[in-house]
C-alpha positions as CSV (number, residue, x, y, z in Angstrom):
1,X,40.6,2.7,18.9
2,X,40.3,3.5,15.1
3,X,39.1,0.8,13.8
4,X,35.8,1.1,16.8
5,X,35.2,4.0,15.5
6,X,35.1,2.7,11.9
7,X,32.7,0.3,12.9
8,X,30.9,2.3,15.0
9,X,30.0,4.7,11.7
10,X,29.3,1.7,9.6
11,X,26.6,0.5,12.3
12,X,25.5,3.8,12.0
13,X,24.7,4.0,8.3
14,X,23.9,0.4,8.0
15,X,21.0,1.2,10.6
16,X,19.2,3.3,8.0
17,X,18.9,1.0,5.5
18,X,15.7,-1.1,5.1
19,X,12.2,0.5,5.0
20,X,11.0,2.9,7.2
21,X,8.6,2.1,9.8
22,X,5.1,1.6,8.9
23,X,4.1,5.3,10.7
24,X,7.0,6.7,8.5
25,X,6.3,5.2,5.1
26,X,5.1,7.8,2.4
27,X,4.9,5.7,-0.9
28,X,1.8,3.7,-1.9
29,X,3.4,0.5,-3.2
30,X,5.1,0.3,0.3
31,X,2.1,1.0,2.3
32,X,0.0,-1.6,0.2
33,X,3.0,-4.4,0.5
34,X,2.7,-3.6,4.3
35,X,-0.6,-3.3,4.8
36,X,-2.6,-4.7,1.9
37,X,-1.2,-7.2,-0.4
38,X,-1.1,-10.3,1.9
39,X,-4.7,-10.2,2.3
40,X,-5.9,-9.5,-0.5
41,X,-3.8,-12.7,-2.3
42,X,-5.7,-14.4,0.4
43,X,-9.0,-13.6,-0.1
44,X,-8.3,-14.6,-3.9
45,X,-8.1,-10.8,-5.5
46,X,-4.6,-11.4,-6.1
47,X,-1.6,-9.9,-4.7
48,X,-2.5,-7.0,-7.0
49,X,-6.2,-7.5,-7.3
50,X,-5.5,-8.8,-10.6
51,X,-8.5,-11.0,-10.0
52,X,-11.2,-7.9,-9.8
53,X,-12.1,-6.6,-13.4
54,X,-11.9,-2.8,-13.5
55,X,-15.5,-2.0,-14.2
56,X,-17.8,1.3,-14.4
57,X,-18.9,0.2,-11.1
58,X,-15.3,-0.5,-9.7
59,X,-14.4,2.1,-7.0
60,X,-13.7,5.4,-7.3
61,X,-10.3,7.4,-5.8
62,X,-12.4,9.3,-3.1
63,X,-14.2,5.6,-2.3
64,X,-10.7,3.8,-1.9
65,X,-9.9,6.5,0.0
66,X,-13.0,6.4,2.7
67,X,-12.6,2.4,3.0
68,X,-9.1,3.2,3.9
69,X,-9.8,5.2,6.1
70,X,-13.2,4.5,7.6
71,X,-14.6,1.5,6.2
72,X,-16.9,2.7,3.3
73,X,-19.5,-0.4,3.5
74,X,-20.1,-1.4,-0.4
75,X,-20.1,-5.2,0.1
76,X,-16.3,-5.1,1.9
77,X,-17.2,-6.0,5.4
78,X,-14.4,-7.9,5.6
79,X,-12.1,-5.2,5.2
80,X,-10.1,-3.6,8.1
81,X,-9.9,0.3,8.8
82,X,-6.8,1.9,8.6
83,X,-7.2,5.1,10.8
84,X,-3.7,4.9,11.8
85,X,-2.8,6.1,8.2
86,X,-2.0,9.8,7.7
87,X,-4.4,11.4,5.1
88,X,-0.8,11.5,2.8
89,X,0.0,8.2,4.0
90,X,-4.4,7.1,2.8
91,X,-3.9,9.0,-0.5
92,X,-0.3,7.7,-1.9
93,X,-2.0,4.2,-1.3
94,X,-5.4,5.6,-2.9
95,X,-3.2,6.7,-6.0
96,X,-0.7,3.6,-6.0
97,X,-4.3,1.2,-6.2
98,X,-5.7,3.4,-9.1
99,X,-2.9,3.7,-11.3
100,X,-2.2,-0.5,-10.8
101,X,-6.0,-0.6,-11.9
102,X,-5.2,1.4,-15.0
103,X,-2.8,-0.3,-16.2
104,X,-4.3,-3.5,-15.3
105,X,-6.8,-2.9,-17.7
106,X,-4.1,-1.4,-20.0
107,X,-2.5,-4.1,-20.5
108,X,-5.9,-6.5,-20.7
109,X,-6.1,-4.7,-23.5
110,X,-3.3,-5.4,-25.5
């Protein structure tokens, strides 16, 4: 009888491991692995748009954050909409693509 529940506490704790649900995650390099990368390797950006030279015209946080969202047409009509992302959930990816940018171009640089 012990040792079920043992293993009934183990199952327990094992179950939350792994990443959250998509709904549930909050950090931006999650949410661009879930819902970003795979594409945009595809579509020959790179996994980390490594590919796209971060220029004066590049996008700006509040435009990353309306294509997220709502589809800001600038040339990306191939893009998805993400409404299902929080506004958090739309900025921590917002954020996580900007600072990769920077230091993209950081390291160019060197």
């Amino acid at each position: 009888m012990r040792l079920y529940g043992m293993a009934a506490i183990a199952a327990l704790l094992l179950s939350g491991c792994g990443d959250p649900p998509p709904e549930r995650m909050k950090r931006g390099d999650r949410l661009y692995a879930y819902y970003c990368q795979e594409c945009h390797q595809r579509s020959g950006l790179g996994p980390m748009l490594e590919q796209l030279p971060l220029t004066e015209s590049s996008m700006k946080y509040h435009e990353i954050i309306l294509m997220i969202k709502h589809g800001y047409i600038q040339g990306h009509t191939q893009m998805p909409t993400f409404q299902q992302l929080s506004d958090q959930q739309a900025d921590a990816l917002a954020s996580f693509l900007m600072e990769q940018r920077l230091q993209q171009a950081r390291n160019r640089r060197h």
